[in-house]
C-alpha positions in Angstrom: 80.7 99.6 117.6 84.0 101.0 116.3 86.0 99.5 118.5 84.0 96.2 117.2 85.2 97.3 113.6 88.7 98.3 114.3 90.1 95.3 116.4 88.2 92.9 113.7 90.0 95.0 110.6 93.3 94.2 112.4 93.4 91.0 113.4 92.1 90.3 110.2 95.4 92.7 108.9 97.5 91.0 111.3 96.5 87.4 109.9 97.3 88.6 106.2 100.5 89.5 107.2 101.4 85.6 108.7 100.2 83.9 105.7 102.0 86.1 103.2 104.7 84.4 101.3 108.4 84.7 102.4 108.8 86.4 98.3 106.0 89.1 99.5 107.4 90.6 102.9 111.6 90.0 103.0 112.9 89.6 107.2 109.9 87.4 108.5 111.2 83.8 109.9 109.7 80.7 109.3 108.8 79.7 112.9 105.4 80.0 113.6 105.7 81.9 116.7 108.5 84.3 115.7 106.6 85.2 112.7 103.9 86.3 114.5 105.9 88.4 117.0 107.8 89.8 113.9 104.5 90.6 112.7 103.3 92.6 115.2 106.5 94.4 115.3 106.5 95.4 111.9 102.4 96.5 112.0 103.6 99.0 115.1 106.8 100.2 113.4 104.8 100.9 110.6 101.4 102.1 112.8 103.4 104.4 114.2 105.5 105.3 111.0 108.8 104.5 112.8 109.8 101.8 109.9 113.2 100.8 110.6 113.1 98.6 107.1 114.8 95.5 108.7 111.4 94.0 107.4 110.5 95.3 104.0 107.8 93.9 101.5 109.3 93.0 98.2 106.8 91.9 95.9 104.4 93.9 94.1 101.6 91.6 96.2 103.3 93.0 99.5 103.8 95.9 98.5 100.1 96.6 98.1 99.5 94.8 100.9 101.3 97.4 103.3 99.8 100.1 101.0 96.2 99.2 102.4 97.7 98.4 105.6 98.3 101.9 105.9 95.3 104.0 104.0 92.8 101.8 106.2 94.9 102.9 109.2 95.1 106.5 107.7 91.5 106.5 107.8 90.6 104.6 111.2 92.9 107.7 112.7 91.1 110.6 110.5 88.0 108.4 111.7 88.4 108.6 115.1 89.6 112.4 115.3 86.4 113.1 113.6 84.3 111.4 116.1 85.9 112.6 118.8 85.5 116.3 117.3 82.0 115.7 116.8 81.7 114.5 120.2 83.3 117.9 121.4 81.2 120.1 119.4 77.7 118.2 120.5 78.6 118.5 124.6 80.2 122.4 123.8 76.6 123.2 121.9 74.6 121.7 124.9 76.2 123.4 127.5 
């Protein structure tokens, strides 16, 4: 079910990031493909807090934007640890 939730949350992430505006997020290109490559690149740099700021939001809009971006990735991890945890404790307790 989480895995459900998670892939919908960022494709749905990943399809807010294409239509923003060129004012929102400055270093996306125009093509169509290339943008969504550029995409993708910027939601792993930033996933995986490497950020090498050669694509930066600008606008108070994008700005926000990549501020959810990252709590609702901050709390899929925490999520998912927690689960996992649980899982741990639950097969340690029935052994």
């Amino acid at each position: 079910m989480w895995t459900k939730f998670i892939l919908f949350n960022i494709i749905f992430i990943l399809f807010l990031f294409y239509w923003a505006t060129d004012d929102d997020i400055k270093g996306l290109p125009k093509e169509s493909f290339s943008r969504l490559v550029s995409i993708i690149y910027f939601t792993v740099t930033t996933l995986t807090t490497t950020g090498y700021g050669d694509i930066t939001p600008v606008s108070t809009s994008g700005q926000l934007l990549v501020t959810g971006y990252m709590l609702f990735i901050f709390y899929l991890i925490i999520n998912q640890v927690s689960i996992y945890r649980n899982t741990g404790l639950n097969n340690a307790l029935q052994e």
